[in-house]
N, C-alpha and C positions, 0 to 999 in steps of 0.2 A: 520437508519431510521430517517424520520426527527421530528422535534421537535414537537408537538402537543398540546395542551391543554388538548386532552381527549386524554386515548391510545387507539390505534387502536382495534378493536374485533381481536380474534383470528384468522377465515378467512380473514379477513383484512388483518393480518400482512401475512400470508404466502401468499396470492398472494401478495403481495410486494416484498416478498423473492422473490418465483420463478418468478418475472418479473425481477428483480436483478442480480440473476444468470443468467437468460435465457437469458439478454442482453449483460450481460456480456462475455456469452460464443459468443454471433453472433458477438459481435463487434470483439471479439480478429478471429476470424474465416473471416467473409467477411467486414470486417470495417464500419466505421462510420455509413454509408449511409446507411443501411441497412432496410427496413422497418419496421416502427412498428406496422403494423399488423403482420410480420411474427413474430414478438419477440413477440405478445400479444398471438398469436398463437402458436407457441412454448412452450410456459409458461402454456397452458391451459385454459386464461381467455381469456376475451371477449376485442374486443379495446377501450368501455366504460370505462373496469375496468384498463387498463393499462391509462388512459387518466384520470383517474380519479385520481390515483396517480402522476400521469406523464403528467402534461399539457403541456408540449415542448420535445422534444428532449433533449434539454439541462439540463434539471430538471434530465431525467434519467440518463446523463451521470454525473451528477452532483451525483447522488445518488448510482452508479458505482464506482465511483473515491472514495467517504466517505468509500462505503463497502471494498474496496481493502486495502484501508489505515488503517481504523481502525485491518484487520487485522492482518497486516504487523505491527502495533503499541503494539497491543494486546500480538505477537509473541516474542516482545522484554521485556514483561511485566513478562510473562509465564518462558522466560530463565533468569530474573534475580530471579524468586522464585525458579527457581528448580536447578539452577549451580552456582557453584563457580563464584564471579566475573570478572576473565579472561576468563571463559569457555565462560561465557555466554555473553560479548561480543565480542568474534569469532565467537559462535553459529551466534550472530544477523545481524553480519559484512557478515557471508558466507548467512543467508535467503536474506538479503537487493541485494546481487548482485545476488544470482539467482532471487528474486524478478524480477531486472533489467533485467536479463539475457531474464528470462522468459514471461516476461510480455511488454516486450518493444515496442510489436506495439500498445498494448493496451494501455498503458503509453499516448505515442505519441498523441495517440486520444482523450485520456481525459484532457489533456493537451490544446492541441493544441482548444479544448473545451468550457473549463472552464475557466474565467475570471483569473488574477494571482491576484486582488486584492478583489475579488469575498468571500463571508462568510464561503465558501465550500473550498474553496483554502485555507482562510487562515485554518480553522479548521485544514486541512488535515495536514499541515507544521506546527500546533500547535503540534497535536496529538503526530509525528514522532520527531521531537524534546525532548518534553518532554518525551517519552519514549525511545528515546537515551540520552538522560541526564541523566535518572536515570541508567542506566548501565556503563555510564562514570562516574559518581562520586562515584558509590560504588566499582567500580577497583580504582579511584585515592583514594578512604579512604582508602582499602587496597595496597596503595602504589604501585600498579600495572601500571596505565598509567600515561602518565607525565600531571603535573599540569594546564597546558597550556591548555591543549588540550577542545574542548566543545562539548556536542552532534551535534550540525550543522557540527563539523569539519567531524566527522563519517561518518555522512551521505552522505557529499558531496565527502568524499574518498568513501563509498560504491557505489555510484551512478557513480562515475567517472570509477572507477574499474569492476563495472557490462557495462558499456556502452564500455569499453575497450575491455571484455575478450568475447563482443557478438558471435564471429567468432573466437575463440583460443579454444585448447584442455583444458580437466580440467585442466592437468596438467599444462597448460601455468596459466590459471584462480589459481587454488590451488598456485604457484608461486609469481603473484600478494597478492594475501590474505598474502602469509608469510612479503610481504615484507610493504605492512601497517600496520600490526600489529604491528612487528618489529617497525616501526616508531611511532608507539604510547605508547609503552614501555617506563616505567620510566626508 
């Protein structure tokens, strides 16, 4: 949600939601272009109320992209309290590539979108970062991955290896996943 001075009222906030996901789900479904009365429609509110959060197109996709990230970020947060620290970054190695796997045209879109040096951009490459950091240095405290290595490294093997395995069997994909981990191994 974005940053505000006042928080939103409660009705506020959930059509925000459901204009969020409802966009979310038409962009991944008929792409970009898609109108936004039929997302304002979809969603249940009026194009006022989708326009009143959402003065551009790009606002929404902008606020698309936050929602995806934060919680693909969130998910990397949740597996370093609840697993061991190798578990849980294989857990967050295997979400980031079905991530990729699954989300790729929507990826593409909001990407291809949103500004790269944009406040939304960066936040988003802040967010995933530091929440692969903090799963890389609590395996290298436990002597687990090699010293070298940094959360941007993760990421850019998860993303590579999700863009890789788009069109391969798990089994090819599950294969992949052995052989970065392997390589991130102290």
């Amino acid at each position: 949600m974005p940053d505000t001075e006042r928080p939103m009222r409660a009705d506020a906030r959930r059509n925000y939601e459901r204009i969020v996901a409802t966009a979310k789900d038409l962009f991944t479904t008929h792409g970009a272009d898609v109108p936004l009365d039929d997302v304002a429609k979809k969603a249940g509110v009026g194009a006022g109320t989708l326009y009143r959060h959402f003065p551009t197109r790009e606002k929404l996709f902008e606020a698309v992209y936050r929602d995806e990230i934060t919680v693909l970020a969130d998910r990397a947060l949740v597996l370093h309290d609840e697993l061991p620290p190798w578990e849980a970054l294989e857990a967050w190695l295997l979400a980031q590539v079905t991530w990729v796997v699954e989300r790729h045209k929507l990826a593409m879109i909001l990407k291809e979108s949103i500004d790269s040096g944009s406040e939304t951009f960066q936040y988003c490459q802040k967010r995933l970062r530091e929440a692969t950091g903090v799963l890389v240095a609590t395996a290298q405290e436990a002597g687990l991955v090699r010293p070298d290595v940094v959360g941007a490294d993760v990421l850019r093997l998860g993303h590579g290896a999700g863009m890789a395995v788009r069109n391969c069997s798990p089994e090819d994909g599950r294969r992949v996943l052995t052989v970065i981990l392997d390589g991130l191994r102290a």
